[in-house]
N, C-alpha and C positions, 0 to 999 in steps of 0.2 A: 537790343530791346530789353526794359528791365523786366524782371518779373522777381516774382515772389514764390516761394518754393516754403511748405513748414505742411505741418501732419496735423492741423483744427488749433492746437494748443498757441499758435504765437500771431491768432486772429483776435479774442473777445478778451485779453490782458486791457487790450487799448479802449475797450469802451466804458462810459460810463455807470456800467452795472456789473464789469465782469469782479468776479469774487476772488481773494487768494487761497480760499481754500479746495482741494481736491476732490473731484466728484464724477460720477459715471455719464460721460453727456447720452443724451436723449434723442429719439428717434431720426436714424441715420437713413439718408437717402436708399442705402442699399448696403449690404454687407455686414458684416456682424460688427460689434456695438467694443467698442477698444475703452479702457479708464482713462483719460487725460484731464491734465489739470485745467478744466474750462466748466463756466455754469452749466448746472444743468436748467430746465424752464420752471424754474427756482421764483420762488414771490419774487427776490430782488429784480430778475428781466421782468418779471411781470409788473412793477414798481418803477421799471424805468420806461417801459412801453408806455404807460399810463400818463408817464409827462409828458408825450407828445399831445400833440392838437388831436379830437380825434380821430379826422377826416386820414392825417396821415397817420394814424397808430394802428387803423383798416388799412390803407392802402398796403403798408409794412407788410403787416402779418398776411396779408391773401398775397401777395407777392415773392413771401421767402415759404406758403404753401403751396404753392401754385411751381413753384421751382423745384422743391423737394421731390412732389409726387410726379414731377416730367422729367426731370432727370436721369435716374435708372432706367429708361427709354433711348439713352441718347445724349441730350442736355436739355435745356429748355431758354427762351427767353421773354424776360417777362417784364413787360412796362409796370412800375407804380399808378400811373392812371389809367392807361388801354386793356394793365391784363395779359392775357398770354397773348404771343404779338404771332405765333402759327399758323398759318390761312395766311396773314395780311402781305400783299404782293408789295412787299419791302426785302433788301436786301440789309441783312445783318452786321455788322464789320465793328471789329476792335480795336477802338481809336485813342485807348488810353493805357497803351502797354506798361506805363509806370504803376496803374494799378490793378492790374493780372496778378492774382494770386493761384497759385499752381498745390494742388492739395496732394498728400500721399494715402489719402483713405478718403472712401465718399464724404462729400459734404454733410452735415448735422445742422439742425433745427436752428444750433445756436453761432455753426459757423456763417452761415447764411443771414442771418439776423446780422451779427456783428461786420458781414460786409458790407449788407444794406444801408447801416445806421454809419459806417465809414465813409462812406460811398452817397449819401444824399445831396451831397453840392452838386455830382453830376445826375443822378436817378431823376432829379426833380425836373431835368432841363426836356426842352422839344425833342422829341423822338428817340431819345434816351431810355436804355434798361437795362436790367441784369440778365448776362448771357454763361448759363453752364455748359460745361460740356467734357467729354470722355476724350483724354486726349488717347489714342491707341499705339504711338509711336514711342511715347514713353512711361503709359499709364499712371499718367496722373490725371484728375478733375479739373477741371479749367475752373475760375471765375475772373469776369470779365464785365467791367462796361464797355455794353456797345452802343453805334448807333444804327436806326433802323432809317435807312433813305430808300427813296421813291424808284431811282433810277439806278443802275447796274454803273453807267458811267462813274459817274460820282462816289460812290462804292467802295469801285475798283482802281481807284486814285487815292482816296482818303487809307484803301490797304499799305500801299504802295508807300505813300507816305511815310507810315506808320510802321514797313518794314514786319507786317502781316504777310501770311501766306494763301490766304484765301478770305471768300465769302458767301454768306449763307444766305438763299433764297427763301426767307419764311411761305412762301406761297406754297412749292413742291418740297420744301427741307431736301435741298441741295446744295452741296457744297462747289463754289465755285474759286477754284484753283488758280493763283497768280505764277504765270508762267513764263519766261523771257522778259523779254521788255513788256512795257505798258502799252496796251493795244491802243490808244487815244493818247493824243499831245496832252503833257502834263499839266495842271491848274498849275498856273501862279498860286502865292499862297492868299493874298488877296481873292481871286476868283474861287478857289476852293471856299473860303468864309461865304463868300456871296453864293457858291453853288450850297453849302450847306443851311440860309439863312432861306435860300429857294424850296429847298426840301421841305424844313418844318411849317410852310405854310400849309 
């Protein structure tokens, strides 16, 4: 499974606004405040927020705030159009292990930003969002697109696939653990597309 392992600094080099010079970033989820060389919410990010449309330079910003303030709780997961996706009787699951980044200090204002703004080819898609979370087995911070589907089946197949350990019940925030084999015969991958194409309706 690939993942991404760095400490905030080797996320916002790759965006369109990040700066070369050194600066103290800005309001961190939780935990005291480290110097790394990453913007702080600096005119330039506010300069590059500003070129988006504005429909999505709102959704952005209430969605890497909406992440920030539910994380030190837990983690949070947060649609760009739905919002905090908590309550809704959808099952969670990390279906893009290649872009799992794994932090070594809580997430910040601007690491968050620059994974959302990374990350918008899939955020924007059906039932699609950004998924934090405390990993506690090796304490680092998760970030994660997930998808949020209707049915536990499907779920718990697309984990499976994807060589995930579990999945999360936003309705009671339960975590629900892949254990042995897969308790249901496995989707072709064809069916899998059509079971996920059934979901986002």
């Amino acid at each position: 499974m690939a993942r991404t392992i760095c400490d905030c600094r080797a996320i916002p080099p790759r965006l369109p606004f990040a700066s070369a010079g050194s600066v103290s970033p800005s309001r961190p989820a939780s935990g005291p405040t480290n110097s790394t060389s990453i913007p702080s919410r600096s005119q330039e990010v506010e300069a590059s927020l500003s070129s988006l449309p504005t429909p999505l330079r709102i959704a952005v910003l209430a969605t890497v705030d909406t992440a920030l303030e539910l994380h030190p709780a837990g983690g949070a997961t947060v649609s760009l159009v739905l919002g905090n996706m908590v309550g809704q009787d959808r099952f969670a699951v990390g279906a893009y292990p290649e872009r799992t980044v794994e932090l070594t200090t809580p997430p910040m204002w601007e690491s968050l930003v620059a994974f959302v703004f990374l990350n918008l080819d899939l955020l924007l898609r059906r039932n699609h969002a950004l998924g934090t979370w405390f990993n506690k087995a090796n304490g680092r911070h998760v970030l994660d697109v997930v998808v949020c589907l209707r049915t536990e089946r499907t779920a718990l197949e697309l984990a499976a696939a994807y060589s995930q350990v579990s999945i999360f019940h936003l309705a009671n925030c339960r975590e629900i653990r892949l254990a042995g084999p897969p308790r249901y015969e496995s989707f072709t991958p064809a069916e899998l597309l059509r079971a996920l194409e059934t979901e986002g309706q």
